[in-house]
C-alpha positions in Angstrom: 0.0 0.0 0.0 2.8 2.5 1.0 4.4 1.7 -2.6 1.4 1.8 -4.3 1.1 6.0 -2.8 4.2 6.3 -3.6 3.9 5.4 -6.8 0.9 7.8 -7.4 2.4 10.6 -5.8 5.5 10.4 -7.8 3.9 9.5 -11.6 1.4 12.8 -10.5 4.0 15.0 -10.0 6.2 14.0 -13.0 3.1 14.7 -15.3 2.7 18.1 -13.8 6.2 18.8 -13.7 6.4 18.3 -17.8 3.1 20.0 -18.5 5.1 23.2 -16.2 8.5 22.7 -18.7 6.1 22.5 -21.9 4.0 25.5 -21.0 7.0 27.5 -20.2 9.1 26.9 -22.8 5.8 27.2 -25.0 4.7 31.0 -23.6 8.6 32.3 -23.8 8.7 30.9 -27.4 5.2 32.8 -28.2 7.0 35.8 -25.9 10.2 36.1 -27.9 8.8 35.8 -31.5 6.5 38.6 -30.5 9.4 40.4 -29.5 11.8 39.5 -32.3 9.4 38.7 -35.1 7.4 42.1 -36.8 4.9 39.9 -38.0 4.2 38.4 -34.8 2.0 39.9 -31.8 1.9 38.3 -28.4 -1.8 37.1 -29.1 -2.6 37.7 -32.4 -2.9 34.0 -34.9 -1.5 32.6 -31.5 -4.3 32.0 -29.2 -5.2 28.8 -29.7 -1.0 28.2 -29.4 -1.1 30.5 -26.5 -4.4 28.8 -24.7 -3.1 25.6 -24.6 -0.1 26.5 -23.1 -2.0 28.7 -19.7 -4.4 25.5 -19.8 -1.2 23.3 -19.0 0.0 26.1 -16.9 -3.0 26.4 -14.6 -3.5 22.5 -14.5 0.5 21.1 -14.3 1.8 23.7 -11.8 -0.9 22.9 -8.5 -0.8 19.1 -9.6 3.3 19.1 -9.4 3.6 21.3 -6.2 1.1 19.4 -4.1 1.7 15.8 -5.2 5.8 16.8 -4.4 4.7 18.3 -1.1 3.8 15.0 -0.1 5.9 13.2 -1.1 8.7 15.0 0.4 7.1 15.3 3.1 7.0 11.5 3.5 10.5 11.0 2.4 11.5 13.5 5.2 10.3 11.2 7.7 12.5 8.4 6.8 15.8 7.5 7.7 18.5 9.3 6.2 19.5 5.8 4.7 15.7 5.0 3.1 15.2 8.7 1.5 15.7 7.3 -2.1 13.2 4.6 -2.4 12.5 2.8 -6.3 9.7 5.5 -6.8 11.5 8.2 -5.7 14.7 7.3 -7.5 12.5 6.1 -11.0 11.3 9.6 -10.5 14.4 11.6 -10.6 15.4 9.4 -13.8 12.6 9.7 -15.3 12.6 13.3 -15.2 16.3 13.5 -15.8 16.1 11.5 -18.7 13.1 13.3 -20.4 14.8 16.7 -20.1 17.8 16.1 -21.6 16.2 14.0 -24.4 13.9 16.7 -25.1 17.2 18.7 -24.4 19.3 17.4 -27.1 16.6 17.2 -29.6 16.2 20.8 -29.3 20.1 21.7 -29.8 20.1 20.1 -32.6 17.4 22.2 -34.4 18.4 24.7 -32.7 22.0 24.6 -34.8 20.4 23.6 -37.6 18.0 27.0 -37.7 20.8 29.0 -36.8 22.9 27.3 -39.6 19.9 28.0 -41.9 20.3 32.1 -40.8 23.8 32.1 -42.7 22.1 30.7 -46.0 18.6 31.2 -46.3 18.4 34.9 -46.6 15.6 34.9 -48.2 13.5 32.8 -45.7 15.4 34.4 -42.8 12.0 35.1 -40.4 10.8 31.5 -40.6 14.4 30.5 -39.8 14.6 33.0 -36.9 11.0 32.0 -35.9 12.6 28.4 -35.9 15.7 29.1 -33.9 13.6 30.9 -31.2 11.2 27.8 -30.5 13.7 25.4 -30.3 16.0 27.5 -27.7 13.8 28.1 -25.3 12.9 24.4 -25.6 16.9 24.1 -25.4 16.8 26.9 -22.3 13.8 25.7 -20.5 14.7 21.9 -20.4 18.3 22.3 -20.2 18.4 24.4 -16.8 15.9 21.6 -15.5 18.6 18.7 -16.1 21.1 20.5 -14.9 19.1 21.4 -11.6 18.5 17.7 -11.6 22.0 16.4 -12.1 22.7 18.1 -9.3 20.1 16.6 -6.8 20.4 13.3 -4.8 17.2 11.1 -5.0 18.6 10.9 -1.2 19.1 14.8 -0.6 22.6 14.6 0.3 25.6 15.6 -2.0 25.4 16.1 -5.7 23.7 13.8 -8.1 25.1 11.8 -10.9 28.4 12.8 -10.6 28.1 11.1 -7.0 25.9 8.4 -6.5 26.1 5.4 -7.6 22.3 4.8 -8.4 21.7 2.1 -11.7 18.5 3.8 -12.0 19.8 7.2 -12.3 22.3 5.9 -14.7 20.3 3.9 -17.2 18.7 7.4 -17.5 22.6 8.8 -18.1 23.1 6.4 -20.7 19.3 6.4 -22.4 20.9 9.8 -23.3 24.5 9.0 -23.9 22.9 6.7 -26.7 20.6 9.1 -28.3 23.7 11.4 -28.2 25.3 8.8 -30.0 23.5 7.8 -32.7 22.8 11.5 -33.8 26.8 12.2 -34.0 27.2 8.6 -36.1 24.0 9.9 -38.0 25.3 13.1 -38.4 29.8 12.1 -39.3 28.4 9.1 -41.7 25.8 11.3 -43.6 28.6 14.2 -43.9 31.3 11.2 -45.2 28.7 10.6 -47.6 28.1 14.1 -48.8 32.3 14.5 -49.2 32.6 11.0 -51.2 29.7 12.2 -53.7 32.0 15.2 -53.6 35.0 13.9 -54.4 33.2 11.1 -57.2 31.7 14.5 -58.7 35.1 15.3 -59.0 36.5 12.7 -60.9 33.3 12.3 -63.3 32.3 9.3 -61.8 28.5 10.5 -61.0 26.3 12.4 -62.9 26.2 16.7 -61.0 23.4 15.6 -58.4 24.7 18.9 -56.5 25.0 21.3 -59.2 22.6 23.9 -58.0 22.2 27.4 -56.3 23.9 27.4 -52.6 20.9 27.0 -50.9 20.5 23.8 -52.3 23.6 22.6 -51.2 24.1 24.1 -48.0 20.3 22.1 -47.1 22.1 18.8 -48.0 25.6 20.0 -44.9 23.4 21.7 -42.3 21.5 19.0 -40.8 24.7 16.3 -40.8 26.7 19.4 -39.4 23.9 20.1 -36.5 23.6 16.1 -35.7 27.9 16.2 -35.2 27.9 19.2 -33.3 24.8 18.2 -30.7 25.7 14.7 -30.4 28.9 15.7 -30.3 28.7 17.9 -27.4 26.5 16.0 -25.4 28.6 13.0 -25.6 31.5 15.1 -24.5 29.8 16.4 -21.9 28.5 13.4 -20.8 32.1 11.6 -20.3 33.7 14.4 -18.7 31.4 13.9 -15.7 31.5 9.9 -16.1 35.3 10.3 -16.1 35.1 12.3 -12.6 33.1 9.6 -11.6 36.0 7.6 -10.6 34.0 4.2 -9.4 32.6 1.0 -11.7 29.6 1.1 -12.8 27.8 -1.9 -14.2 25.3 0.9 -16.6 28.7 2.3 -17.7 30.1 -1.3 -18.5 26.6 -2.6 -20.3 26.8 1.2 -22.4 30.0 0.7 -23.3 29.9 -3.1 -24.6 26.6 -2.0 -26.7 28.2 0.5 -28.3 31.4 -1.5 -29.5 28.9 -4.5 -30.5 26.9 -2.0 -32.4 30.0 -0.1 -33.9 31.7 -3.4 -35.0 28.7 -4.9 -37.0 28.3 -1.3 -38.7 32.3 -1.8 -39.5 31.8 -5.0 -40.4 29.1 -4.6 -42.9 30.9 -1.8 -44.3 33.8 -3.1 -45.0 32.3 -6.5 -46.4 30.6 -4.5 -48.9 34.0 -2.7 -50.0 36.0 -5.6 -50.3 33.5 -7.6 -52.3 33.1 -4.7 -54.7 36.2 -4.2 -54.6 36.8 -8.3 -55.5 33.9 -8.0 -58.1 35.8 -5.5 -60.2 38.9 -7.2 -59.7 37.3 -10.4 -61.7 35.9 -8.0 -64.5 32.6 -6.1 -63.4 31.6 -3.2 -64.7 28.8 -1.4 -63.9 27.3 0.4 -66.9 26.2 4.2 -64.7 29.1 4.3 -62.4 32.2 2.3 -61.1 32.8 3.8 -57.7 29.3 4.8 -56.5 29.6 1.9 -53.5 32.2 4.1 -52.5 30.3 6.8 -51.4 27.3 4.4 -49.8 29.5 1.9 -47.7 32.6 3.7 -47.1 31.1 5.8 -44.4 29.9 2.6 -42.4 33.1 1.7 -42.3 34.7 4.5 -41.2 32.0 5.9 -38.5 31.9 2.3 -37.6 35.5 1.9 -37.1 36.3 5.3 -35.1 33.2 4.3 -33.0 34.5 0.9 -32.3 37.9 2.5 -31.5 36.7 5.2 -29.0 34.5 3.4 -27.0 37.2 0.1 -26.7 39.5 2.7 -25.2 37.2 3.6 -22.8 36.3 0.2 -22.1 39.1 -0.6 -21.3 40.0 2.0 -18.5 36.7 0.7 -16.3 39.2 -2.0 -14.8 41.1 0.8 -13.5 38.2 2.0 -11.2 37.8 -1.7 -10.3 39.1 -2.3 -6.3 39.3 -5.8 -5.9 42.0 -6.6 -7.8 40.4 -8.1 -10.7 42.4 -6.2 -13.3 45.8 -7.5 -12.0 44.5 -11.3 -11.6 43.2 -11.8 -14.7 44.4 -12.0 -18.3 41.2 -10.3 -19.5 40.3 -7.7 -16.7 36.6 -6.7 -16.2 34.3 -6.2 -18.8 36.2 -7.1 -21.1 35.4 -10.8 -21.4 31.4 -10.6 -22.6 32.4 -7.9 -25.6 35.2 -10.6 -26.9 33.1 -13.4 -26.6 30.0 -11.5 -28.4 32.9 -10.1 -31.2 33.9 -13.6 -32.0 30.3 -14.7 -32.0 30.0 -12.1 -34.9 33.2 -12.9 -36.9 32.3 -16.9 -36.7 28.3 -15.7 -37.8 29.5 -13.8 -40.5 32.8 -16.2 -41.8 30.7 -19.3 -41.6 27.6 -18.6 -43.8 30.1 -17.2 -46.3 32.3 -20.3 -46.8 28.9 -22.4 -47.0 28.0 -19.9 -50.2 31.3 -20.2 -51.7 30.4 -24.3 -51.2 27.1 -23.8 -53.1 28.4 -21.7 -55.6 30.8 -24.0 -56.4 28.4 -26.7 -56.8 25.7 -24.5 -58.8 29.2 -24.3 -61.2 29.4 -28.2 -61.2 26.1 -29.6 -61.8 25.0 -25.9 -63.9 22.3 -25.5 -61.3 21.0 -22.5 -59.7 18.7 -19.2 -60.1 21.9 -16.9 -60.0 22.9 -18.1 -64.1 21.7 -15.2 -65.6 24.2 -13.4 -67.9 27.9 -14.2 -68.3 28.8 -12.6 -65.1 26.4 -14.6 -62.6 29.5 -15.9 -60.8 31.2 -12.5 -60.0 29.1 -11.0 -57.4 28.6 -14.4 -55.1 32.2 -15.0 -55.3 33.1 -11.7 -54.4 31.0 -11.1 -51.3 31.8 -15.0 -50.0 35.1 -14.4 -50.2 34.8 -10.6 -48.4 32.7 -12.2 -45.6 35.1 -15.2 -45.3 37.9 -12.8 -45.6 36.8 -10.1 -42.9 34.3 -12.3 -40.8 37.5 -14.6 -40.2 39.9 -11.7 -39.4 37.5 -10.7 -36.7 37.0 -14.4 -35.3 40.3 -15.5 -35.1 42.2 -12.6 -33.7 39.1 -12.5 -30.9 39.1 -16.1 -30.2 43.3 -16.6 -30.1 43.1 -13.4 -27.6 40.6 -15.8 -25.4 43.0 -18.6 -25.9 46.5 -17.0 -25.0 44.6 -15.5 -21.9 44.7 -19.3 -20.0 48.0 -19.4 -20.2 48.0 -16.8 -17.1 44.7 -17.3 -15.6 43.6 -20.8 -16.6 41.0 -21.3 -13.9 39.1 -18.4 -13.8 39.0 -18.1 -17.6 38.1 -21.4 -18.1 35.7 -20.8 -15.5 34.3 -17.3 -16.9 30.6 -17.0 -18.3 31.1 -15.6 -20.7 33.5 -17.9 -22.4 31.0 -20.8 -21.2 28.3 -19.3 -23.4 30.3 -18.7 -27.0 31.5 -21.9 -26.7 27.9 -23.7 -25.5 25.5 -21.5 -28.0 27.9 -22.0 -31.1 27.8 -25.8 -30.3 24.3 -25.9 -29.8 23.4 -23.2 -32.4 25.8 -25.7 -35.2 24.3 -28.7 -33.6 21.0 -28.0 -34.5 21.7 -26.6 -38.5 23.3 -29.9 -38.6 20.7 -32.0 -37.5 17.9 -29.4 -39.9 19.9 -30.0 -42.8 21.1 -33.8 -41.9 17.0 -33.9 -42.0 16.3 -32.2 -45.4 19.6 -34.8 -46.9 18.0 -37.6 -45.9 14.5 -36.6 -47.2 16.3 -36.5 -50.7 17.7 -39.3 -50.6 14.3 -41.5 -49.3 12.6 -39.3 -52.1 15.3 -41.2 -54.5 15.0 -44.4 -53.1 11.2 -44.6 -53.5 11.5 -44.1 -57.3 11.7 -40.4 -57.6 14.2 -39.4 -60.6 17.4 -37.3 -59.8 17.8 -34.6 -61.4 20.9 -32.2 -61.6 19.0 -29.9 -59.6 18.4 -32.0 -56.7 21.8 -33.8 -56.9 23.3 -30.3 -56.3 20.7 -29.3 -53.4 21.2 -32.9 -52.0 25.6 -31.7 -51.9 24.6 -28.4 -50.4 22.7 -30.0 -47.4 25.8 -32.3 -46.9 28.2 -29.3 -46.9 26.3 -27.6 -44.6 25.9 -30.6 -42.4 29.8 -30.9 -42.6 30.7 -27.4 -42.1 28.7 -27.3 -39.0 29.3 -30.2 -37.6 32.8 -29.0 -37.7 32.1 -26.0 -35.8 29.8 -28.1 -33.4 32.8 -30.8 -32.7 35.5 -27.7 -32.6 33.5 -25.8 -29.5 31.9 -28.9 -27.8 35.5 -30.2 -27.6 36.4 -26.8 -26.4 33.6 -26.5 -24.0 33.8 -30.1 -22.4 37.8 -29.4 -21.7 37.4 -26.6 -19.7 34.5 -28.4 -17.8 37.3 -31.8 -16.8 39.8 -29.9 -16.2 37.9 -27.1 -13.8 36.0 -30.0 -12.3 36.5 -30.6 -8.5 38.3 -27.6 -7.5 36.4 -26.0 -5.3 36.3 -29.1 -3.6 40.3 -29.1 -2.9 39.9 -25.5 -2.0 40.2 -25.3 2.0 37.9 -23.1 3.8 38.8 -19.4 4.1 38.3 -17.0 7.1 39.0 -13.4 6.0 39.6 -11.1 8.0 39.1 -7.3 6.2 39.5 -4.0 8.1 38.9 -2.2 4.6 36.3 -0.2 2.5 37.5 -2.4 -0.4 37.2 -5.9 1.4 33.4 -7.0 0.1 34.1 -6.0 -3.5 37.6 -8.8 -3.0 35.5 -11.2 -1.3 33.2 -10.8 -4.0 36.2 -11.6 -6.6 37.2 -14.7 -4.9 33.8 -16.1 -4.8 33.4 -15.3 -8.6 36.5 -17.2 -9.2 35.2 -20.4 -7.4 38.1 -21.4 -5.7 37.3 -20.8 -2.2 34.1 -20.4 0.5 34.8 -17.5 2.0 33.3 -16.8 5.3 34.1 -13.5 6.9 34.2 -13.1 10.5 36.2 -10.1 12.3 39.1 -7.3 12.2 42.8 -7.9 12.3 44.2 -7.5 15.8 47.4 -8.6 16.6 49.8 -11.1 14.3 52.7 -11.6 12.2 52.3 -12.6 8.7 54.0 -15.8 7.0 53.4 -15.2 3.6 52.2 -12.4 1.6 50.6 -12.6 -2.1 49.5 -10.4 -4.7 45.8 -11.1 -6.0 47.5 -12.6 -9.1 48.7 -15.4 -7.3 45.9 -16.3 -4.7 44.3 -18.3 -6.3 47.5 -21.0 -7.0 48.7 -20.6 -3.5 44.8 -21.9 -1.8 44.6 -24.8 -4.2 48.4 -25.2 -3.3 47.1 -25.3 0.3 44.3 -27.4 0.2 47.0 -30.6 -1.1 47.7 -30.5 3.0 46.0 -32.2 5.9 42.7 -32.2 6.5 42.3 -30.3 9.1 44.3 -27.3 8.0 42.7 -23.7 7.1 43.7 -20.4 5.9 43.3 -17.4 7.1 43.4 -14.7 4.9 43.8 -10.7 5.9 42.6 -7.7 3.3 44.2 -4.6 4.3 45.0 -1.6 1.9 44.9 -3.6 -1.1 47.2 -6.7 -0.4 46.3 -10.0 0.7 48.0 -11.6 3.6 47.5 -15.5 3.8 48.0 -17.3 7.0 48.5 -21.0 7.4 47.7 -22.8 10.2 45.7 -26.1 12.1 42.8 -25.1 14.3 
């Protein structure tokens, strides 16, 4: 019941709190342009505009103050500790992440009118009457997220650039992707505009842009607005995260999204180059243009790439603001490990369909089968794109999976151990299983249809060697990854059951998030029961080498333990009977 109020207080208040920000930012826009704008009075062809917004006034402001009386009035009675309950905290996202959505849309047309004021001349009121609506959009909204990134859910300290709160930050991050997408929208659509530049140069497309500046300057302004907005809000946006000097799991999830995301662009991208690329190599030409592809895939590539690169960087620095010691133990610090796996996911999906094509086109060349043999040059654009996707997809999978491999050779166990390595390896085996057995299915169907009488024809001879390769190739991949999977479940079998128990002792902030480790690892039970008082340490170990010297210790007697202390980032292991 107390949720439920909760719950109703908070939605009320954050519907009255956006009808408030519309209605302002709706009355200074009517405001200005009769200020600004000689064919504009404050009422006059606006009062239907100007209605709407004193309705939303009149009816949003009472509704927001009273419903956020109460409920701080409620949250003042709790605890210091319980002031940010889930509807308080989903409020304060919500309202963040509204604002500066609503924010950034509004930059962006806000750059692009103001772009427009350099060009259109003749149109120079509409563009004015433009930039002056978005702004105070821009204004009103902006100083409300900015208010709110400063505000604890809590009411202590600042906001975002403080607290830890995974609500708040899927919020964050909502925004950081919107920001996002309108730079990559914005760079690829420009890299587009300067390769039909530069082909216009050469001859190589007809004069699509020959025309008065306007015309052109239309095509650059809104590519130019989408860099600049998303580009500044993205700065923005990791200047604070970078302050915020602490993991974040949002941050980590953002992050491996964006690389997943930037690598299939690059990867598509630069299929599509190499295969044309390959296709005019083996004698293609195309009777408008020879370069065009240029211009429509180079940009992937490219946006992809620098996308992919940036955001890897960044990845990589979250195991510096990791505490527990994970960054030095492992081979492949944290987060790391789900963004490889996914990466050579993508390579293997993208190599493995392409070597099957290059099977069935070589079979449709065999048995002169096939709907693709039209024309003398049927054979030039499946060969070229198998061999691009083979070419590319493999790069990607085999420089992804021999950087999994070469990490056991330093942390063997937990590796082997990791989930993420544990699902590549079990969803490709299932994944090829199961083409395998489909096709296996559709082969023998063939062949039953052959034994009962039915005539063979080249057609089905050659769809009846297409199953088989398929059933080959994945049964390859199948056998190559089960064998994979089922080593690293023998030889991690059992040792957590050598493993002696572990007391810890931790007189540290940083002591859970190490317990935490070692429990992730599996090579211990950790039970923690007290401070460090008084004692001389035998031996001391790095996190690196914990994990060798327990197992190491559980070869003793049977009645042995270890007691392990956590102070100021080292580990001090004790050895001793009870």
């Amino acid at each position: 019941m107390v949720n439920a109020r909760r719950f109703y207080l908070y939605v009320m208040a954050f519907v009255g709190l956006q009808s408030v920000l519309i209605a302002l930012a709706g009355m200074l826009a009517l405001l200005m342009s009769a200020l600004l704008l000689q064919s504009h009075t404050l009422l006059g062809g606006k009062r239907t505009e100007a209605s709407f917004y004193l309705a939303a006034l009149v009816v949003g402001l009472p509704t927001w103050l009273v419903h956020r009386f109460f409920a701080e009035r409620e949250a003042a009675r709790m605890a210091p500790e319980q002031r940010a309950p889930l509807p308080r905290r989903l409020f304060y996202a919500a309202v963040l992440g509204t604002t500066m959505v609503v924010t950034i849309v509004a930059l962006q047309s806000t750059l692009r009118f103001l772009l427009s004021l350099l060009v259109y001349t003749s149109q120079f009121e509409s563009a004015l009457e433009g930039t002056i609506r978005s702004g105070t959009y821009l204004v009103v909204f902006g100083l409300a997220g900015l208010f709110l990134n400063r505000v604890s859910p809590s009411g202590a300290g600042r906001g975002l650039d403080a607290v830890h709160d995974e609500v708040r930050d899927f919020a964050r991050f909502v925004v950081a992707g919107l920001a996002l997408v309108l730079f990559a929208l914005g760079l690829g659509r420009a890299l587009r505009l300067a390769c039909t530049d530069l082909l216009l140069i050469f001859g190589d497309l007809p004069q699509v842009l020959a025309g008065p500046r306007e015309t052109i300057a239309s095509v650059w302004i809104p590519s130019v607005a989408g860099v600049l907005s998303g580009g500044i809000f993205s700065a923005v946006i990791w200047r604070n995260e970078y302050r915020r000097r602490f993991a974040c799991t949002m941050r980590a999830l953002f992050l491996s999204l964006a690389i997943i995301a930037a690598a299939a662009i690059t990867l598509l991208g630069s299929v599509w180059i190499v295969a044309e690329l390959l296709r005019r190599l083996l004698g293609y030409r195309s009777v408008f243009d020879t370069w065009s592809f240029v211009r429509d895939w180079l940009p992937f590539a490219l946006v992809g790439g620098l996308l992919w690169t940036v955001h890897w960087l960044l990845l990589r620095q979250q195991a510096e603001f990791r505490r527990d010691g994970s960054a030095e133990a492992s081979k492949i610090p944290w987060p790391r490990r789900p963004v490889l796996a996914v990466l050579a996911l993508l390579g293997l999906v993208t190599m493995a369909p392409a070597l099957a094509s290059l099977l069935w086109l070589w079979f449709d060349g065999v048995f002169h089968t096939g709907i693709a043999l039209v024309g003398v040059d049927w054979w030039q654009k499946r060969l070229s794109f198998g061999l691009a996707a083979a070419a590319v997809g493999g790069v990607l999978w085999i420089g992804t999976w021999r950087y999994l491999e070469r990490a056991l050779a330093t942390g063997e166990v937990e590796e082997r151990r990791s989930t993420a390595r544990r699902f590549l390896l079990g969803f490709v085996t299932l994944a090829a299983s199961l083409i395998a057995v489909g096709f296996l299915v559709a082969m023998l169907w063939i062949a039953f249809r052959s034994l009962l009488g039915e005539a063979l024809t080249p057609g089905t001879v050659s769809l009846a060697f297409k199953e088989l390769s398929i059933i080959v190739l994945a049964g390859v991949v199948a056998l190559y990854h089960g064998i994979k999977l089922r080593g690293d479940v023998l030889q991690t079998r059992g040792m957590a059951g050598r493993a002696l128990p572990l007391i810890v002792l931790a007189d540290t902030d940083t002591a859970a998030e190490q317990l935490a480790m070692l429990q992730r690892q599996g090579a211990v039970r950790v039970t923690a029961v007290g401070r460090l008082k008084a004692d001389t340490p035998v031996t001391v170990f790095d996190a690196a080498a914990l994990s060798q010297a327990l197992t190491a210790l559980g070869q003793g007697q049977q009645d042995e333990q270890a007691l392990m202390v956590l102070q100021g980032g080292r580990v001090t292991l004790y050895r001793f009977h009870p």
